[in-house]
C-alpha positions as CSV (number, residue, x, y, z in Angstrom):
1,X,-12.1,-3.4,-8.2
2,X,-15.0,-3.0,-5.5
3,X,-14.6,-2.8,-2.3
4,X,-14.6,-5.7,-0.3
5,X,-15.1,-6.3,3.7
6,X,-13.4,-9.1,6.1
7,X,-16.4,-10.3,9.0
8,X,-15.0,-12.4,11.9
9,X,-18.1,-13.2,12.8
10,X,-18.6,-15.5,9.8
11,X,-16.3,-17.5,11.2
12,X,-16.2,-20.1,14.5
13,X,-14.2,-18.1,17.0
14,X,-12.9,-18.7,20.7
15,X,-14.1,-15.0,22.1
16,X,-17.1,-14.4,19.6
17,X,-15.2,-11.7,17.7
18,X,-17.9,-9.7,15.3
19,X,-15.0,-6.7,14.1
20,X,-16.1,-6.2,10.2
21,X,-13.2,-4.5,8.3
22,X,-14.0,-2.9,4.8
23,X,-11.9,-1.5,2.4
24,X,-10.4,-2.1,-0.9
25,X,-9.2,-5.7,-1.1
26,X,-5.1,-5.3,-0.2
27,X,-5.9,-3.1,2.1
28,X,-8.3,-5.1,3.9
29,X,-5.7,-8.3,3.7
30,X,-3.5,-6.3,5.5
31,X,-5.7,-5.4,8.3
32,X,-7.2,-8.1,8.7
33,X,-4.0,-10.2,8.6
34,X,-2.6,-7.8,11.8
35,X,-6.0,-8.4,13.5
36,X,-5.8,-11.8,13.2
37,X,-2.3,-12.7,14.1
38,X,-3.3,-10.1,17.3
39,X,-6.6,-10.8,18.3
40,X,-6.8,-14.5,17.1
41,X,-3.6,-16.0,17.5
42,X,-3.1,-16.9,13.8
43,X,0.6,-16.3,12.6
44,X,1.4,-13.8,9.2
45,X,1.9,-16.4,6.3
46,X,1.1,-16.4,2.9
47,X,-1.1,-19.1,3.6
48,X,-3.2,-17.5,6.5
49,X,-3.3,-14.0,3.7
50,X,-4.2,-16.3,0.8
51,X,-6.9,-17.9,3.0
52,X,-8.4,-14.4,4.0
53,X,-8.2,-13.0,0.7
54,X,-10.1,-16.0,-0.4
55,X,-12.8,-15.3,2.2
56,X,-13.2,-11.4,1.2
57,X,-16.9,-10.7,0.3
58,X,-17.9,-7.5,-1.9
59,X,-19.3,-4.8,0.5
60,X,-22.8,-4.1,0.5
61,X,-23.4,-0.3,0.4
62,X,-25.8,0.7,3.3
63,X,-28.0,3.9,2.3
């Protein structure tokens, strides 16, 4: 499994967030689940996790 990364800034938000979190996959679920239920106002379901593991995108390597 690759590494993936999480990018608020692909998505419409209130305060213009841009935070990027990479990592591999579960552990970038749970982060980003914590940032969104903190910084977003979203609440911790199953649905709101399935939703942002469904958005994950594979990291692309800088060098």
């Amino acid at each position: 499994m690759g590494r993936k990364v999480a990018a608020c800034r692909d998505f419409p938000s209130d305060n213009g967030c841009t935070l990027a979190i990479p990592g591999e996959e579960d552990e970038v679920v749970v982060a980003t689940t914590q940032h969104a239920v903190s910084a977003h106002g979203h609440e911790d379901t199953d649905e709101v996790r399935g939703w942002l593991r469904q958005n994950l995108k594979d990291e692309v390597p800088t060098q």
